[in-house]
DSSP file (Angstrom, degrees, kcal/mol; ACC not computed):
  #  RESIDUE AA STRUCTURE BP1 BP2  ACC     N-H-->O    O-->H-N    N-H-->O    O-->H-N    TCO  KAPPA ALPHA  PHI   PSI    X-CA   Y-CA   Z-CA
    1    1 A X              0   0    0      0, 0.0     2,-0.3     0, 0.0     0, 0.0   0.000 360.0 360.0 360.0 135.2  -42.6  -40.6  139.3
    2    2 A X        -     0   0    0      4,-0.0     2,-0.5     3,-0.0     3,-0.0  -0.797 360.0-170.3-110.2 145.4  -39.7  -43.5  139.7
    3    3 A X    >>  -     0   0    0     -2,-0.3     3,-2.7     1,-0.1     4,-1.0  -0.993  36.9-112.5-161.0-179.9  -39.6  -45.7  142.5
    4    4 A X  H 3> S+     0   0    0     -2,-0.5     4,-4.4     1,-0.3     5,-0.4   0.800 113.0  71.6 -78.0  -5.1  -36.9  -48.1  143.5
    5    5 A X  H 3> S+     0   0    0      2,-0.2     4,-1.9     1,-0.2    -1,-0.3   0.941 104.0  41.3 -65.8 -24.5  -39.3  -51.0  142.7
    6    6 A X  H <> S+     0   0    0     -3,-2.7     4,-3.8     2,-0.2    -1,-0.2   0.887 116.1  50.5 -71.5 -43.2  -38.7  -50.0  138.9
    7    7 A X  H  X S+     0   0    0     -4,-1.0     4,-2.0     2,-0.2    -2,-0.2   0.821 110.0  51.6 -87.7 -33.8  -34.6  -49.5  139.7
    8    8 A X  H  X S+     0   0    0     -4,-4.4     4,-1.4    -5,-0.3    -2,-0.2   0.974 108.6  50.7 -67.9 -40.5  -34.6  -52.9  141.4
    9    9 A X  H >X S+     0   0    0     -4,-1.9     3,-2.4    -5,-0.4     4,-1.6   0.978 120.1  37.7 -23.5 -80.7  -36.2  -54.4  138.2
   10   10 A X  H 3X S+     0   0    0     -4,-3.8     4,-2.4     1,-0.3    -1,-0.2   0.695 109.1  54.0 -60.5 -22.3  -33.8  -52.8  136.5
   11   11 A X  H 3X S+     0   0    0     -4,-2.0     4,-1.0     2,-0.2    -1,-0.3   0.645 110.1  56.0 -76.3 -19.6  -30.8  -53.2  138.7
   12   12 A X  H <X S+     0   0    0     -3,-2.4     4,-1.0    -4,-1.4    -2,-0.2   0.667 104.7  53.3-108.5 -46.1  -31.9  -57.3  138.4
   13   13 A X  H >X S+     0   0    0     -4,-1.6     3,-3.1     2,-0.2     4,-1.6   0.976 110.9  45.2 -48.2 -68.0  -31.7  -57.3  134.3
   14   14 A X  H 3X S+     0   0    0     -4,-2.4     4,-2.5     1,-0.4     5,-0.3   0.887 114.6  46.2 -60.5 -37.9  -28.2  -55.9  134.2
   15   15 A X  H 3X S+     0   0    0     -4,-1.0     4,-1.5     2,-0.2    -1,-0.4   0.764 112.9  51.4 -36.9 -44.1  -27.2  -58.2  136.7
   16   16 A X  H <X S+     0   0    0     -3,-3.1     4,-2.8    -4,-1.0    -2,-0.2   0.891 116.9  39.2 -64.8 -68.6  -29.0  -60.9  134.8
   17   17 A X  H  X S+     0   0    0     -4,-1.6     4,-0.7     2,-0.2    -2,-0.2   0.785 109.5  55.7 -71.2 -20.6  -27.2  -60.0  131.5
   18   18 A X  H >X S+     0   0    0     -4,-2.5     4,-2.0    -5,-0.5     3,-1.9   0.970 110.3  52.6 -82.9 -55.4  -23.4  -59.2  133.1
   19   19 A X  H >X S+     0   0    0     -4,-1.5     4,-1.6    -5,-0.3     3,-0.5   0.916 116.5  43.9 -59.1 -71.9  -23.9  -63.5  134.7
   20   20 A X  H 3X S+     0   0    0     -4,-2.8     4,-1.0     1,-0.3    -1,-0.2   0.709 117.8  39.0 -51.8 -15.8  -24.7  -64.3  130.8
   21   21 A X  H <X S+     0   0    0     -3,-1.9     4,-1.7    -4,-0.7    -1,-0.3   0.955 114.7  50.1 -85.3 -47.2  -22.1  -62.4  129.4
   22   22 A X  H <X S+     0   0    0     -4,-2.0     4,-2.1    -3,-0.5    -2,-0.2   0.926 118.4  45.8 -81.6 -58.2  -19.4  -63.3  132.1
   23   23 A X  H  X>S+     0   0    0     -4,-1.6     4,-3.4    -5,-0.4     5,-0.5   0.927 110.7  50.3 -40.3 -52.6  -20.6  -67.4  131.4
   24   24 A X  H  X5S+     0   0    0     -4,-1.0     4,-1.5    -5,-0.3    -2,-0.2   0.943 112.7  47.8 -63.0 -52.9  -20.5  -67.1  127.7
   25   25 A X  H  <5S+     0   0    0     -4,-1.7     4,-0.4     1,-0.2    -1,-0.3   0.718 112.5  49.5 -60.1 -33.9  -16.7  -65.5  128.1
   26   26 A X  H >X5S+     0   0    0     -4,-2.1     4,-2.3     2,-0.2     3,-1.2   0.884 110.7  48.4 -87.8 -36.2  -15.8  -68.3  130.3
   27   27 A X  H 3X5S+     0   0    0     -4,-3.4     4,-3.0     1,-0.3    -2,-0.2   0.877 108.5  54.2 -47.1 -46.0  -17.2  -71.0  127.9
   28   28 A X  H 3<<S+     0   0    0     -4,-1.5    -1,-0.3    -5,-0.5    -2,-0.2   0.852 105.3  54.5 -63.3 -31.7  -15.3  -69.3  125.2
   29   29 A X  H <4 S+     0   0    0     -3,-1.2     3,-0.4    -4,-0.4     4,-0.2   0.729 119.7  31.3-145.3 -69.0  -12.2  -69.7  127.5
   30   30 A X  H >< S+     0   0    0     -4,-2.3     3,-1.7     1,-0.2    -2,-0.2   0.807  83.4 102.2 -65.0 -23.7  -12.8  -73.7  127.8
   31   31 A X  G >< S+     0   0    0     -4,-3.0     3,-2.4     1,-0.3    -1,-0.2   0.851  79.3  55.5 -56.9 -35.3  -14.3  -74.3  124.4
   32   32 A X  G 3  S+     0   0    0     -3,-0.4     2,-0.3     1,-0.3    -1,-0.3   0.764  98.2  77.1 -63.8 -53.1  -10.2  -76.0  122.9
   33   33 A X  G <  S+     0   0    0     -3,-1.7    51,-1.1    -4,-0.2     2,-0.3  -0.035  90.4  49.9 -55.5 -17.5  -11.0  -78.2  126.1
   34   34 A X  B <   -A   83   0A   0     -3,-2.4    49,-0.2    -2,-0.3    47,-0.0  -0.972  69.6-148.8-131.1 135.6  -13.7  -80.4  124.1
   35   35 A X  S    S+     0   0    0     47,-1.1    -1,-0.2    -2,-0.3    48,-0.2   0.911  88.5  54.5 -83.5 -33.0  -13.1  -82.3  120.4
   36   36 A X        -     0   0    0     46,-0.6     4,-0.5     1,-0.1    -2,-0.1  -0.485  68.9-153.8 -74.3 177.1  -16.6  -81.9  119.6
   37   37 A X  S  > S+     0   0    0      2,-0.1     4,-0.5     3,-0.1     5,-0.2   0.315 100.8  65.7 -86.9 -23.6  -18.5  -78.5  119.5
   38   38 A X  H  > S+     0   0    0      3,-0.1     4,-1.4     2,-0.1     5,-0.3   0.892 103.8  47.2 -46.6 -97.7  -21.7  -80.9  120.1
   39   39 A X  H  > S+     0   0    0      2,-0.2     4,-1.1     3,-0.2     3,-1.0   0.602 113.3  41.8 -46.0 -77.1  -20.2  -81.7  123.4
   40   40 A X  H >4 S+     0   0    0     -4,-0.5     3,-3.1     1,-0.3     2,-1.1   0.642 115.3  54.8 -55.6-100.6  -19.1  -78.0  124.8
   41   41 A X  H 3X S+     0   0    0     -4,-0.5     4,-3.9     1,-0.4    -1,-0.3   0.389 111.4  39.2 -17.7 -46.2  -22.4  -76.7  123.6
   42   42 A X  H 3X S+     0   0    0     -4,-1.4     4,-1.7    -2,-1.1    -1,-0.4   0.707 115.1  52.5 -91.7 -11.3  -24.3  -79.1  125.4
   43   43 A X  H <X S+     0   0    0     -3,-3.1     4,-2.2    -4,-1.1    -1,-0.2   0.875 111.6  55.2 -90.2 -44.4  -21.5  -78.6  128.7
   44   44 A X  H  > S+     0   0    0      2,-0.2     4,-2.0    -5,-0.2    -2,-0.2   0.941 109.3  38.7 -32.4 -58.6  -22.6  -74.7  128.0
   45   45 A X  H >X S+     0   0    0     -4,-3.9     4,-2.2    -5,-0.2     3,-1.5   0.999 120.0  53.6 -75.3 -42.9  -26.8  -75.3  128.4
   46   46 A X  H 3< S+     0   0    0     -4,-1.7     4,-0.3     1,-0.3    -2,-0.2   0.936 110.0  44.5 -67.9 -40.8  -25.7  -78.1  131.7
   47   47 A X  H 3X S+     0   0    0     -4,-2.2     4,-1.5     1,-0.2    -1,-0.3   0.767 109.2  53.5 -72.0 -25.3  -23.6  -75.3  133.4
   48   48 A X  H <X S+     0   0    0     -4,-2.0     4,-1.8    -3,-1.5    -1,-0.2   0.963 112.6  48.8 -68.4 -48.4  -26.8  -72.5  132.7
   49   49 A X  H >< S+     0   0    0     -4,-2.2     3,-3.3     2,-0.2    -2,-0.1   0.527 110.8  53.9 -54.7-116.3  -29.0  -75.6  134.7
   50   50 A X  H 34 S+     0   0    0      1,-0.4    -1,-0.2    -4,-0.3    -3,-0.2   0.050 119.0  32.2  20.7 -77.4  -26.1  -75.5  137.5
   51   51 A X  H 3< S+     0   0    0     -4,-1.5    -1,-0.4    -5,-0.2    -2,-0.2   0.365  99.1 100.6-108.7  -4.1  -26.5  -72.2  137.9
   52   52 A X  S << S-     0   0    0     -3,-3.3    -3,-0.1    -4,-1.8    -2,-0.1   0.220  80.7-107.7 -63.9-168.7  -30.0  -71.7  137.3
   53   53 A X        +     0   0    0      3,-0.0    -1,-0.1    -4,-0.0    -2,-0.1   0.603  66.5 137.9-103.5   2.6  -32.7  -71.2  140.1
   54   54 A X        -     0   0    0      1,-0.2     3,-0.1    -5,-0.1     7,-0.0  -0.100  49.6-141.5 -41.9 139.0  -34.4  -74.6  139.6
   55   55 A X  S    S+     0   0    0      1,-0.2     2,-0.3     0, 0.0    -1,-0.2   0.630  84.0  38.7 -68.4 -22.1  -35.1  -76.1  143.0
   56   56 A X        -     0   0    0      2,-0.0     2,-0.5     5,-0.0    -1,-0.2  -0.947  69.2-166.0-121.7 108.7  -34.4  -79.6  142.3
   57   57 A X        +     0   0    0     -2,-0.3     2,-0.3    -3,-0.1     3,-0.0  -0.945  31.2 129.7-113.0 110.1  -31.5  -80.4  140.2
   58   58 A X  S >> S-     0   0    0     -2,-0.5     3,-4.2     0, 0.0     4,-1.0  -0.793  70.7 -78.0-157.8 119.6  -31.3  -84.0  138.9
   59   59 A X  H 3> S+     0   0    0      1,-0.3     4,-0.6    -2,-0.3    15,-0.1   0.359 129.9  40.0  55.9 -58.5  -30.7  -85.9  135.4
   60   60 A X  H 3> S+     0   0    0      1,-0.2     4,-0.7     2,-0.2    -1,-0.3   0.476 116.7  44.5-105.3   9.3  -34.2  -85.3  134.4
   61   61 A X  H <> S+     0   0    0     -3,-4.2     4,-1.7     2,-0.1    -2,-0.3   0.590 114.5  52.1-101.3 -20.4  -34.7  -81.7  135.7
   62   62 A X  H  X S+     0   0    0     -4,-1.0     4,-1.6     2,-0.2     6,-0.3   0.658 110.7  48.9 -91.9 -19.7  -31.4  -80.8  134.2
   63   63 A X  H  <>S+     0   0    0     -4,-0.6     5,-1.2    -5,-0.3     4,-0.2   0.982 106.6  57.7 -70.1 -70.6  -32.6  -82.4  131.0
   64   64 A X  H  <5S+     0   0    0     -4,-0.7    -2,-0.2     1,-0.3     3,-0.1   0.671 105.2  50.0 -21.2 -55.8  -35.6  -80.4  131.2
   65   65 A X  H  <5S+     0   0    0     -4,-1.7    -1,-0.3     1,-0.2    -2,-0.2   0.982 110.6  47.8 -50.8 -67.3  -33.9  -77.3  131.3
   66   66 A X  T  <5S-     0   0    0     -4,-1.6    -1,-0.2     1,-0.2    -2,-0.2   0.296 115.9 -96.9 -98.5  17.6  -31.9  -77.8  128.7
   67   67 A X  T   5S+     0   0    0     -4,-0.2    -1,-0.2     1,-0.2    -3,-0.2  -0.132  72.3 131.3 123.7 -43.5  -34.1  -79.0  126.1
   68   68 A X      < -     0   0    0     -5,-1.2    -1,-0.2    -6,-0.3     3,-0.1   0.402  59.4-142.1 -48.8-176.7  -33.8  -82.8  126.1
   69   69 A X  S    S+     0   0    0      1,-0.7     2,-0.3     0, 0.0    -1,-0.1   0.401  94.4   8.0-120.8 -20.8  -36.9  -85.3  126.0
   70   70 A X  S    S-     0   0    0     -7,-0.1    -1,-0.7    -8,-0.1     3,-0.5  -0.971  79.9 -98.4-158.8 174.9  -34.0  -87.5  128.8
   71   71 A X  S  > S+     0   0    0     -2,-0.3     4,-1.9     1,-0.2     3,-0.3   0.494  84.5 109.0 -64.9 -17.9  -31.0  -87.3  130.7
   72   72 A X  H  > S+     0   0    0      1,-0.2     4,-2.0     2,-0.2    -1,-0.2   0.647  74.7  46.7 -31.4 -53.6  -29.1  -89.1  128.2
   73   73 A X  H  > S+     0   0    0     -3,-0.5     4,-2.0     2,-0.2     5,-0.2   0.875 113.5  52.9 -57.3 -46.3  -27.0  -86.5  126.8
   74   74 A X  H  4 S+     0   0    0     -3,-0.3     4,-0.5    -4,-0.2    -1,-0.2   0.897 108.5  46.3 -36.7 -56.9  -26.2  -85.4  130.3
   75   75 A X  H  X S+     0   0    0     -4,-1.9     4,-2.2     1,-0.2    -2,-0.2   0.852 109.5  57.5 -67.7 -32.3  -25.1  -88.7  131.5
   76   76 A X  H  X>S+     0   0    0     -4,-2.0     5,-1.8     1,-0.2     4,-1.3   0.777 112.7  37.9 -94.1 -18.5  -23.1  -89.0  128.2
   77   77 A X  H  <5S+     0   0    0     -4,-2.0    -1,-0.2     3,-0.2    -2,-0.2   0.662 121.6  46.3 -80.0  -9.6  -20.8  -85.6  128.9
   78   78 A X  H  45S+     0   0    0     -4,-0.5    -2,-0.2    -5,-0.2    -1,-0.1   0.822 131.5  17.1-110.3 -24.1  -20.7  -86.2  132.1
   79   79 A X  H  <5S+     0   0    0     -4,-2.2    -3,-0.2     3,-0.0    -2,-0.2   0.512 134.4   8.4-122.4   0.0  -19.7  -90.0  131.8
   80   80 A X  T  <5S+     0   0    0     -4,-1.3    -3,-0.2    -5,-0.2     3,-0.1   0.574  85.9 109.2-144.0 -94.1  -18.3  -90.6  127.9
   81   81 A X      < -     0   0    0     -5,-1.8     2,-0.6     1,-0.2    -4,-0.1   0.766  68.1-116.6 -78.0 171.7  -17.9  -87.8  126.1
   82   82 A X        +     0   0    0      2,-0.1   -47,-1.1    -3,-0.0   -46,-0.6  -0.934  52.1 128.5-105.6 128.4  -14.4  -86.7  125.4
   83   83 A X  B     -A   34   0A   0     -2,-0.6     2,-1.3   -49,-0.2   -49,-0.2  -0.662  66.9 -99.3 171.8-173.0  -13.0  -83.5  126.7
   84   84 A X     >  -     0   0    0    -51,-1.1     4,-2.1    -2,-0.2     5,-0.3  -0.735  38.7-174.6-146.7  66.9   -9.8  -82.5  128.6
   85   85 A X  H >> S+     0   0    0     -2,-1.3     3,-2.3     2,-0.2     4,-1.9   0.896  90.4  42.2 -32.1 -75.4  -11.5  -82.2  132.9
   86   86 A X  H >> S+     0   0    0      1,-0.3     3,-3.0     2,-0.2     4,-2.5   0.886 106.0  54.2 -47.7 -56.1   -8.2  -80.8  133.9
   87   87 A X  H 3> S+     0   0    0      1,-0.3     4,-2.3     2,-0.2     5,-0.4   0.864 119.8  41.1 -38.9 -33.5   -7.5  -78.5  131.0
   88   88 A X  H << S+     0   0    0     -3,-2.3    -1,-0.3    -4,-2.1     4,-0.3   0.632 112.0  48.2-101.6  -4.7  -11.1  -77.0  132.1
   89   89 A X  H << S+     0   0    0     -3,-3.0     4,-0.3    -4,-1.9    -1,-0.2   0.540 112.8  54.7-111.7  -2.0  -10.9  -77.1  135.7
   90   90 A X  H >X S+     0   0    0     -4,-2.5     4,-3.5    -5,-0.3     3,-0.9   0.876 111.8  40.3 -56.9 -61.2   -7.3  -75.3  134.9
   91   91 A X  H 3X S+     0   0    0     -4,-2.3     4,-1.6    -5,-0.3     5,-0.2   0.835 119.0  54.1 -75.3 -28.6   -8.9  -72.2  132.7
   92   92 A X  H 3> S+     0   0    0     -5,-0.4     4,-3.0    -4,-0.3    -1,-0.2   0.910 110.0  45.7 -47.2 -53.1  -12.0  -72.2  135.6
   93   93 A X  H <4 S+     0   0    0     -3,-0.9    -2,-0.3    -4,-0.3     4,-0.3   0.791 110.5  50.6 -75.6 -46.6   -9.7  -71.8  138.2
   94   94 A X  H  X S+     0   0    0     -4,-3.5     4,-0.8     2,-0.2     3,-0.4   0.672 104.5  54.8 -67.7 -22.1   -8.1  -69.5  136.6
   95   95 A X  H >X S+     0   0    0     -4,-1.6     4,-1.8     2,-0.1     3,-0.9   0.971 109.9  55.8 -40.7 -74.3  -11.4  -67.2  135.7
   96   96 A X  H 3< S+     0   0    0     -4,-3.0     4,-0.3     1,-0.2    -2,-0.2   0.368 103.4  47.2 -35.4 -22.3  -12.1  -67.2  139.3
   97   97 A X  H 34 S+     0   0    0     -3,-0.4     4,-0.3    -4,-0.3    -1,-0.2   0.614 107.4  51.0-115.4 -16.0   -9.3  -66.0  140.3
   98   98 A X  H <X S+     0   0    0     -3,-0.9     4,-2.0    -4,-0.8    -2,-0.2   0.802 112.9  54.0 -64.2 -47.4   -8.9  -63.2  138.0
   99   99 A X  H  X S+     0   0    0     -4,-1.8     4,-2.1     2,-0.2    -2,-0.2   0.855 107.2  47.2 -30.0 -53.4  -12.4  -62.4  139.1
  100  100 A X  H  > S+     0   0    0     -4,-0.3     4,-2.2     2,-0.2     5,-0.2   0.772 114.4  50.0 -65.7 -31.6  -11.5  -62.5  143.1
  101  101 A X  H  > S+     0   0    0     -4,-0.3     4,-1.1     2,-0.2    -1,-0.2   0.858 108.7  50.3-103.6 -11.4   -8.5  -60.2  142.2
  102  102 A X  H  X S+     0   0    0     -4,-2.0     4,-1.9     1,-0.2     3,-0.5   0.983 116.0  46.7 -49.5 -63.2  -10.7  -57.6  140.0
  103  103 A X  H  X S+     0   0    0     -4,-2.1     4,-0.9     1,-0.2     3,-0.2   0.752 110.4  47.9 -40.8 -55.7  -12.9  -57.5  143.0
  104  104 A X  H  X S+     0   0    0     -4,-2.2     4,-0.8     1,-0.2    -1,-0.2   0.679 107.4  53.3 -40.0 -41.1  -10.3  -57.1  145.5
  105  105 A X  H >< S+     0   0    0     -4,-1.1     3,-0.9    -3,-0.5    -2,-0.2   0.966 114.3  47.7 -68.7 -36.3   -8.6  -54.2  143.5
  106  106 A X  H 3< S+     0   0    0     -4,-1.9     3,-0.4    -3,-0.2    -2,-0.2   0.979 120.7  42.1 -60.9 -42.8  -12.8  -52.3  143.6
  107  107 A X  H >X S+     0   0    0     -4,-0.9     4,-3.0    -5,-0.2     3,-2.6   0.173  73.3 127.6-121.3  16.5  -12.8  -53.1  147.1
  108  108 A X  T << S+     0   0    0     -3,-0.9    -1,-0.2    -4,-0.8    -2,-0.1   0.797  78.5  50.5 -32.6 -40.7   -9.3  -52.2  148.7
  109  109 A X  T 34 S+     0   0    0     -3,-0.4    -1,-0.3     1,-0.1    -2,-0.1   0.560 115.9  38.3 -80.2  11.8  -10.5  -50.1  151.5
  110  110 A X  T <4 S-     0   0    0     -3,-2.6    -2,-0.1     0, 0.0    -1,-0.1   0.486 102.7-124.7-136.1 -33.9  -13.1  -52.5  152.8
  111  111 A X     <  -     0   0    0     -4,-3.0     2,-0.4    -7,-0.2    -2,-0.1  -0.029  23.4-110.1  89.3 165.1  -11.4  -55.6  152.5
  112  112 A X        -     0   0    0     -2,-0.1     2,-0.4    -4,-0.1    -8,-0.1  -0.996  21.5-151.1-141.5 139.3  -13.2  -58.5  150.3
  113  113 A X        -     0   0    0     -2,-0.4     2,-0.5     2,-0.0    -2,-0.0  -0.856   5.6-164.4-116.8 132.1  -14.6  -61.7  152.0
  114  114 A X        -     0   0    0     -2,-0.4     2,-0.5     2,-0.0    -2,-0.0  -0.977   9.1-152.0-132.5 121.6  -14.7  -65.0  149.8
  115  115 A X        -     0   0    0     -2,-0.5     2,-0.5     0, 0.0    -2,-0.0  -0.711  15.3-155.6 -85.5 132.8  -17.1  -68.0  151.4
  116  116 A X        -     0   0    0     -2,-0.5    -2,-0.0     2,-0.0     0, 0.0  -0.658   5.6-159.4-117.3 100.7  -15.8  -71.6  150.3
  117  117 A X        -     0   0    0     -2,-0.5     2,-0.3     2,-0.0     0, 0.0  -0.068   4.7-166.3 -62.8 167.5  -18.0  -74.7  150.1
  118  118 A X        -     0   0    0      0, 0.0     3,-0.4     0, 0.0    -2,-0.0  -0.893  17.0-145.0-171.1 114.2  -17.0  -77.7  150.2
  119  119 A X  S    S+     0   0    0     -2,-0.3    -2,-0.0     1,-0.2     0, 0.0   0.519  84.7  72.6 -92.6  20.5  -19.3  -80.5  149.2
  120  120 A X  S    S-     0   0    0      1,-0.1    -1,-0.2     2,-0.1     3,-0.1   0.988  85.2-139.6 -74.6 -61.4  -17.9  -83.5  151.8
  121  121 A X        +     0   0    0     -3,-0.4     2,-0.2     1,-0.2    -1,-0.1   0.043  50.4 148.3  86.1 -16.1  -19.4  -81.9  154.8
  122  122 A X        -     0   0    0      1,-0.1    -1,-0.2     0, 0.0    -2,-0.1  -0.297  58.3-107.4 -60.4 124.2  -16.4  -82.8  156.7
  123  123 A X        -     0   0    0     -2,-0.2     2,-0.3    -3,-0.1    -1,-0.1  -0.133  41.6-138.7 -61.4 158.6  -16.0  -79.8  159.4
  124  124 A X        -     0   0    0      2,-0.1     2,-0.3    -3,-0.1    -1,-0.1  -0.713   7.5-143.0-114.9 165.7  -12.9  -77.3  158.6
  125  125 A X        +     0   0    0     -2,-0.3     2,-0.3     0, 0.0     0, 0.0  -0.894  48.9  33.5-131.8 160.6  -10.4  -75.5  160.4
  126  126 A X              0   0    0     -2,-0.3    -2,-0.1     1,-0.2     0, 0.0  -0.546 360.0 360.0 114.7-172.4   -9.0  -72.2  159.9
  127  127 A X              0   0    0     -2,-0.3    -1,-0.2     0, 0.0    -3,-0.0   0.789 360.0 360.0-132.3 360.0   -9.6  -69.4  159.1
């Protein structure tokens, strides 16, 4: 006997592995963006903490995650290391948007709805 608790299980994996694969391919995308390979690795494990389910996200949870004994290394990509911002918030931007228009193309009859946050808080207009 199958029952959907089993198919949600399972429906929750693939989901699980398609977000690792689709991360790993967008790292892979950025990686000429950093002169070390220290330095993207370690921008690789902070962006799985980002995106993880942790409840509290801070220096020393983010640390946690990703192996450290402190935040240092964190604080030092985020505030020293050398790497190319724009070049990576180009090839990002560009991920995303390739994403949105694969999505759009599944979901032509239905129309596709895209939320944007925005982390000022300042209210928006539009639509």
């Amino acid at each position: 006997m199958r029952t959907t608790r089993s198919k949600a299980a399972a429906a929750a994996r693939v989901a699980a592995d398609r977000a690792v694969r689709a991360r790993g391919k967008l790292l892979e995308q950025v990686r000429s963006c950093f002169v070390q390979t220290r330095t993207w690795r370690h921008a690789g494990r902070y962006v799985s903490a980002l995106v993880s389910r942790m409840p509290k996200r801070n220096g020393w949870t983010i640390a946690e995650h990703v192996g450290d004994a402190t935040p240092d290394r964190t604080q030092r990509l985020l505030n020293r290391a050398v790497w190319d911002t724009e070049g990576v918030a180009s090839r990002v931007r560009r991920y995303a948007a390739a994403g949105l228009n694969a999505a759009a193309a599944v979901r032509r009859r239905r129309g596709l709805a895209v939320g944007a946050l925005d982390e000022t808080g300042q209210p928006k207009h539009g639509t």
